[in-house]
DOPA-541224 format. One record per residue (C-alpha): residue in one letter; x, y, z. Coordinates in pm, whole numbers, plus 50000, padded with zeros to 5 digits. Each point is the difference from the previous one (the first is absolute). Layout:
AXYZ...
//
This chain:
X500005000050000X501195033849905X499915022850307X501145029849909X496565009449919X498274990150316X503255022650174X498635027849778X496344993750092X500674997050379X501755032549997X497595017049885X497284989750249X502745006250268X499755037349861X496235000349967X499754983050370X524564813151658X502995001849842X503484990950092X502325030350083X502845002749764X503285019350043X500135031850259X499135033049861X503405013350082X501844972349756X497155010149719X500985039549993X503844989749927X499054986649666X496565014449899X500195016449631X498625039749999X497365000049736X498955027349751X498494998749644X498645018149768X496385023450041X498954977049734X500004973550220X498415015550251X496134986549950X501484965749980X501695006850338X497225011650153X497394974550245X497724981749809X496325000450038X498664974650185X497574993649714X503474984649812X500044971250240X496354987249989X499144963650011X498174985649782X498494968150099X497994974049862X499824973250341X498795001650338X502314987350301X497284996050309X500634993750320X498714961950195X499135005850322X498574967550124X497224998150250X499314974250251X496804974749834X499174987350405X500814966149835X503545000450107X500705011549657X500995038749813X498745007449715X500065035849753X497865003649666X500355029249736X498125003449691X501804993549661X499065022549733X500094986349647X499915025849719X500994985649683X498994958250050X503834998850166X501374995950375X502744995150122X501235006650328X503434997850280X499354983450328X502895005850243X499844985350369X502804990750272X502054971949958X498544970750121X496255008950037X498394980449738X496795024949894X496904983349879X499775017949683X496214995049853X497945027049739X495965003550018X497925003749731X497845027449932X496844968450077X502094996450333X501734966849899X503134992350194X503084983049780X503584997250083X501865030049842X502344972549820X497544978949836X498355028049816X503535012849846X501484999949733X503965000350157X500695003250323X503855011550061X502264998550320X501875030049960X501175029250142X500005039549976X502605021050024X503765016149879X503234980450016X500094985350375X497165021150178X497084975449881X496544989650155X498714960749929X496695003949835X497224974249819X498575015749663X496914982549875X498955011749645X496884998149808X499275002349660X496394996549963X498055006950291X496115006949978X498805026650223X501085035750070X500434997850388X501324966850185X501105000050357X503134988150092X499974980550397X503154992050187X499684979850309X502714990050222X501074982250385X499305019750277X503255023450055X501145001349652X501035039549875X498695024049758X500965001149677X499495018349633X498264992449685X501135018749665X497214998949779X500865009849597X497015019349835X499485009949604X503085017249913X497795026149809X499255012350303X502215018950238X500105019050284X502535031350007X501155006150353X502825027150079X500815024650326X498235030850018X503535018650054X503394988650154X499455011050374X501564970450168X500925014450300X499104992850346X497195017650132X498375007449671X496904982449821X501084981549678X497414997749751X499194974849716X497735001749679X498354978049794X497794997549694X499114968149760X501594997849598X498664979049761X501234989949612X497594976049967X499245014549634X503445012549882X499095032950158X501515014550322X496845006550258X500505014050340X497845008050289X496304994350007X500454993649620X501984969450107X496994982450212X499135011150378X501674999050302X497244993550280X503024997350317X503655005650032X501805000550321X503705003250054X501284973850269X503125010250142X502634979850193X502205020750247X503644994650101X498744982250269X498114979649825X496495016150112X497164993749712X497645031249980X496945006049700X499635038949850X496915004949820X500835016049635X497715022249833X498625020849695X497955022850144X501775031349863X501475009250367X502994976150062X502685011049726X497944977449751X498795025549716X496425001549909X497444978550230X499304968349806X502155005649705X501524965750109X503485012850127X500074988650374X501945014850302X501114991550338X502935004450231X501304986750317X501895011250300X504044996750062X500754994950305X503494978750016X503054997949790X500174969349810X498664982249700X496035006249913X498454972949829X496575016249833X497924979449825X496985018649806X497174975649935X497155006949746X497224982249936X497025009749728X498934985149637X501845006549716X499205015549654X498084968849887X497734997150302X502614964350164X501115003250369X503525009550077X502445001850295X503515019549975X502625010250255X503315025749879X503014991550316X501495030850060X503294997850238X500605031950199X503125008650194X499475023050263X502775023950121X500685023950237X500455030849921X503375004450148X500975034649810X498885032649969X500785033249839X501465023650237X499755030049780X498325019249658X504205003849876X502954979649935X503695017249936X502204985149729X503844998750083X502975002749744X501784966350039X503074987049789X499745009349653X497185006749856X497414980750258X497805015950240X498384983750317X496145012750029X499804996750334X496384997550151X499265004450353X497624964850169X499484986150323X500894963450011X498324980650239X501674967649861X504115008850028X501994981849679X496914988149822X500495004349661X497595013549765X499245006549611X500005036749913X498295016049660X499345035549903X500815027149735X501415030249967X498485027049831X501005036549912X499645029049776X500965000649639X501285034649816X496285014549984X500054993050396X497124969949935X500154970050208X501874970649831X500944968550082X503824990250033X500424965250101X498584971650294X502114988250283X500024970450210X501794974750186X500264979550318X500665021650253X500595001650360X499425031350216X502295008150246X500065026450259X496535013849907X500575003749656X499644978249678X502125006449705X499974993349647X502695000649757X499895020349666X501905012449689X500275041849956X500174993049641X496224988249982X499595036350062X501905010849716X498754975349791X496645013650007X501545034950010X497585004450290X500655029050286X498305005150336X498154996950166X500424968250060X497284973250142X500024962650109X496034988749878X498604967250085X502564983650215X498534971450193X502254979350232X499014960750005X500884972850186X502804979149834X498094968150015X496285009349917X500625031949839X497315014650201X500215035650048X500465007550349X500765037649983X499335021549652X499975039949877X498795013949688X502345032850001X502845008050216X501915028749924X503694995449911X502815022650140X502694995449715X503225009850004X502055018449728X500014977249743X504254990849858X499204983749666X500105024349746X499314972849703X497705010349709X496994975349955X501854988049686X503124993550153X498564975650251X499514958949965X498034983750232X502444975250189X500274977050265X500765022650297X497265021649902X497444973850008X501364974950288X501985025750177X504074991450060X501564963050024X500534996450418X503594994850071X501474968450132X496614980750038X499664962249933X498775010649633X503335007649929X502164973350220X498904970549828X502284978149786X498674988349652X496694998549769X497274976650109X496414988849836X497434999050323X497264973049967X497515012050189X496224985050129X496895014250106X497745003050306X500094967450222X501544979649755X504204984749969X502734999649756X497814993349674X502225005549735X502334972449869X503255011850049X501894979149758X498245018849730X501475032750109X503755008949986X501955020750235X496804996950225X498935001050330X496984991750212X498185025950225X498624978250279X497435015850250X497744965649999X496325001750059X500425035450160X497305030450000X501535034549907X499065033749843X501655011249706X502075014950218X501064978550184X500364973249777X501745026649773X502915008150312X500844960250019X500434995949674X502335030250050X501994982050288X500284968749815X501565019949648X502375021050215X502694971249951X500425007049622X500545035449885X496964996349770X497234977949873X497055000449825X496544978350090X498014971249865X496695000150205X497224980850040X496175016150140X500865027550268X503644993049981X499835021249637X498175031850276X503004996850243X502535002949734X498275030749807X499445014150364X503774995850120X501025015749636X497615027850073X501015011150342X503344982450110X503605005349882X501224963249950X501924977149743X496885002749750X501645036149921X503084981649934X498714976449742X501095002549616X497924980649733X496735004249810X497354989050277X500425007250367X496804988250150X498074974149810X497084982850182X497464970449915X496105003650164X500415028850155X496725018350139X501345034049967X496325011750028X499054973750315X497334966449974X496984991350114X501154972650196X501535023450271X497215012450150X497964966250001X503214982450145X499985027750262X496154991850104X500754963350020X503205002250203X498115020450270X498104969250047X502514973449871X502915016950120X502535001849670X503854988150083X501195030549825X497355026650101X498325027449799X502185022049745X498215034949904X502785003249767X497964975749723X496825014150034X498635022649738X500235029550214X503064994350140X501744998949691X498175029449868X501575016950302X503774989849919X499535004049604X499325038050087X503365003550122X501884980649733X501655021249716X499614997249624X503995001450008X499944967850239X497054977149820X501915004349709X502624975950146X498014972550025X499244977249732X496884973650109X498594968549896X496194989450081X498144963649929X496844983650012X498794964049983X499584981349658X496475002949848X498434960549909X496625013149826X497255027350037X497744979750210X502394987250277X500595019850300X504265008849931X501555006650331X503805000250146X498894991050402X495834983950045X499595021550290X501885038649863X498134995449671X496675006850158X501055037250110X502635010049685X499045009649695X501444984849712X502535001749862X502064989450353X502544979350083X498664991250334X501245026150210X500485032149790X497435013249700X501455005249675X498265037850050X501565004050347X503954986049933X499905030549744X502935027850111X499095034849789X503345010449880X501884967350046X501254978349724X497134974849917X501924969249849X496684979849938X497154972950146X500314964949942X497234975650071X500324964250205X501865013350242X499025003350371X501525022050258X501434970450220X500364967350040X496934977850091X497595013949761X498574985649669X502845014949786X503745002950069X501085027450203X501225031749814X503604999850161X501564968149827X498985006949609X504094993049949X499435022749659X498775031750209X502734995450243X503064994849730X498335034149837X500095018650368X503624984150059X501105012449658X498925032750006X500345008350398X502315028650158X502454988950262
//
């Protein structure tokens, strides 16, 4: 399904209605790059709209909370919706509780689940090594638009989930109201329901009728709670009854959100539907503030200034991820644009600075005075901004460059800032080709097929792109450079270390530093589900906001042309049998991706806008254990990556 339409539709009714710590702060501001680019970079640079993250979803995942029969016996039913003659459904359940899994008949017959199906799978849901057992049962032909599905269990067994799959022609768009993810504020979530059922994009009441939505939050703490949504026209959800619902829910706790929205209604052609959109929220503290409406730039060596911009820190050597832009007056004295700024940064005694270039200045033969416009201050892991300004006057020295525009190339120290002195980046000894995995996964890649190579081994470990990005830093600082071979978020870790960190990728000589296979540069699906089973299931490797489609809308809005244009990426998708077979990579993913997948990442969603796309292939999966072979060991990929990789 084409969604830029439905993006385009939904915006337009919007207008008419724990991780693991990494590396101390201190060690990150000794080899953090200064950033600046171009003003024509500057929208790209800029935070996204929430609206750019929205999941679209064509499944339900409901909760089983099992009730005591008096019979010394539990038992749970939910209805199953069946919209286009078609079911198929996910039962997950502890280990070792052996559910009683039977369907009911819209004449109130009672069958086993299993003998009615046409396959029933044992398989499970999930990415690399953080997976949940499940049953699917599927059904081809099933008479009847509304069965009910009963589990029944022994006294004492635990709760559970069902993921239902519904028509794929029908979706429900869920994405945050804004980015307020900070403790003490309300977060807020909307929904509406998208149909293509006849080649045309449909949104809103035109899609079919939502009767109920709630959103059903679980807290850090792992307290469940139910918020009514609305479209009444009063709760941030445009016109009353234009089909674009609202709702929002207190935070009270840092920690990771789960927020499940849950719709219920009839679609376009009259049929029953459920849907649910898994949104996973980090919730921070707001640990920073602005401590003043100025900020005073100091000459430094050369040509560099430090804007220095006065905070109160309430967290001493966090780090954090700076943005913002300096503006000033052209020759007619009219505002212009000069160039954005950013980094990691650390404040220290009150005051947080950022590194930049005089020559931007003369570049865009700009003169004062001089402003720093939408600076916003995130946290490093998150990128949740936790302290923000849109204008801050700028105190500016006497500029020394006296370049002409025309005598000036954009280089290296004027876009990263200068090369630290003495730092690990520069110690090492020899070239180097990292192999490097993903979330919660090992050392995929066969290293025989890879000369001069090395594994990067952080096994079946949960980081942010951060910190994932600062080990892989550690681990390179033997050789005095190296480039990256990466598989899923590995591929985010090394664009984010070449983005903010000084290390032995700005060493590297040859024609492709980063190259990465099934990367989801824009996040999957499967992150937010995985995040509302584990805080039932409990997941070995925990939740990673990182992979979600908001997270890594977040971190994308910090990335620069200059560094996606280092990376050269490879996506896949399983091989297709025939038009009338259900293709898939993994039974249980399939029923939440939209094809084409490769059982982790979308084809749509491993895109990188401004990378080097090098192609899709079909029949291959993203690991091992699916239906086709995993996407690391085609031997032909791997001798082209080897070939053509800098060291």
């Amino acid at each position: 399904m084409n969604r830029t339409p439905v993006a385009l539709s939904v915006l337009s009714l919007c207008i008419s209605a724990p991780l693991l710590a990494g590396p101390g702060a201190a060690d990150v501001t000794s080899f953090a790059k200064q950033l600046s680019g171009p003003a024509s970079e500057i929208a790209s640079m800029r935070a996204p709209s929430p609206i750019d993250a929205t999941i679209h979803s064509h499944s339900a995942l409901l909760p089983v909370h099992f009730g005591d029969t008096g019979s010394g016996e539990r038992s749970w039913q939910g209805s199953l919706p069946v919209e286009n003659g078609k079911l198929r459904f996910l039962v997950f359940e502890q280990a070792d509780t052996n559910w009683q899994v039977d369907l009911v008949t819209e004449s109130g017959r009672e069958v086993s689940a299993a003998s009615q199906a046409t396959r029933v799978f044992d398989t499970d849901f999930g990415i690399e090594q953080a997976r949940v057992p499940a049953m699917r049962y599927d059904y081809d032909n099933i008479k009847g638009d509304n069965w009910t599905l009963r589990l029944r269990a022994a006294a004492g067994a635990k709760d559970g989930f069902v993921l239902i799959e519904g028509d794929q022609a029908t979706e429900l768009a869920s994405w945050q109201t804004d980015r307020r993810q900070l403790v003490g504020q309300r977060i807020g979530l909307t929904a509406l329901l998208t149909t293509s059922a006849d080649d045309s994009v449909r949104v809103g009441r035109m899609a079919g009728r939502i009767s109920q939505a709630i959103i059903r939050v679980t807290a850090p703490d792992h307290g469940v709670a139910n918020y009514p949504m609305f479209d009444d026209g009063r709760h941030n959800d445009g016109a009353a009854g234009d089909g674009l619902f609202a709702g929002d829910f207190p935070a009270s706790m840092a920690g990771d959100y789960v927020a499940q929205v849950e719709a219920r209604g009839v679609n376009q052609a009259g049929k029953a539907f459920v849907r649910t959109a898994e949104h996973l929220l980090p919730v921070v503290d707001a640990s920073l503030t602005l401590a003043a409406s100025r900020a005073v730039a100091i000459a430094v060596d050369a040509d560099r200034l430090s804007i220095r911009v006065p905070v109160t820190s309430r967290a001493p050597g966090q780090h954090y991820r700076a943005i913002g832009e300096i503006w000033a007056a052209d020759a007619s004295g009219k505002p212009i644009a000069v160039a954005w700024l950013g980094g990691m940064v650390t404040p220290s005694d009150g005051v947080l600075s950022l590194g930049f270039d005089e020559r931007w200045i003369a570049l865009a033969a700009a003169k004062g005075p001089y402003e720093l416009r939408n600076l916003r201050i995130e946290d490093a892991d998150n990128f949740i901004t936790v302290a923000s300004a849109e204008r801050l006057f700028v105190e500016m020295p006497a500029l020394r460059t006296r370049l002409k525009p025309s005598e000036i190339a954009i280089d290296e120290r004027m876009t990263m800032g200068p090369r630290p002195a003495g730092t690990n980046d520069t110690q090492g000894v020899g070239t180097r080709l990292l192999l490097v995995h993903g979330y919660c996964s090992g050392g995929v890649w066969p290293a025989s097929q890879f000369a001069t190579s090395s594994t990067f081994l952080d096994a079946n470990q949960n980081r942010s792109n951060d910190q994932f990005a600062q080990r892989i830093r550690d681990f390179g600082a033997t050789w005095n450079s190296f480039g990256t071979v990466s598989h899923s978020q590995g591929g985010m870790a090394s664009l984010h270390l070449y983005t903010y960190y000084w290390s032995g990728l700005d060493n590297a000589t040859g024609s492709r530093l980063m190259q990465s296979v099934g990367t989801p540069y824009k996040g999957t699906n499967l992150s937010g589900i995985l995040a509302t089973l584990g805080s039932w299931f409990g997941i070995a490797c925990g939740s990673n906001s990182s992979l979600t489609y908001s997270g890594a809308s977040a971190w994308l809005a910090g990335i620069p042309t200059s560094s996606r244009a280092k990376v050269n990426y490879y996506t896949t998708s399983f091989k297709y049998t025939n038009w009338y077979t259900n293709d898939y990579c993994q039974f249980a993913t399939d029923l939440v991706l939209s094809d084409p997948e490769d059982g982790t990442t979308e084809q749509v969603n491993g895109q990188l806008s401004g990378g080097i796309n090098r192609g899709h292939v079909t029949g291959q999966c993203h690991t091992s254990g699916m239906r086709d072979p995993a996407q690391y060991l085609d031997s032909s990929r791997n001798a082209t990556m080897n070939s053509n990789a800098a060291r």
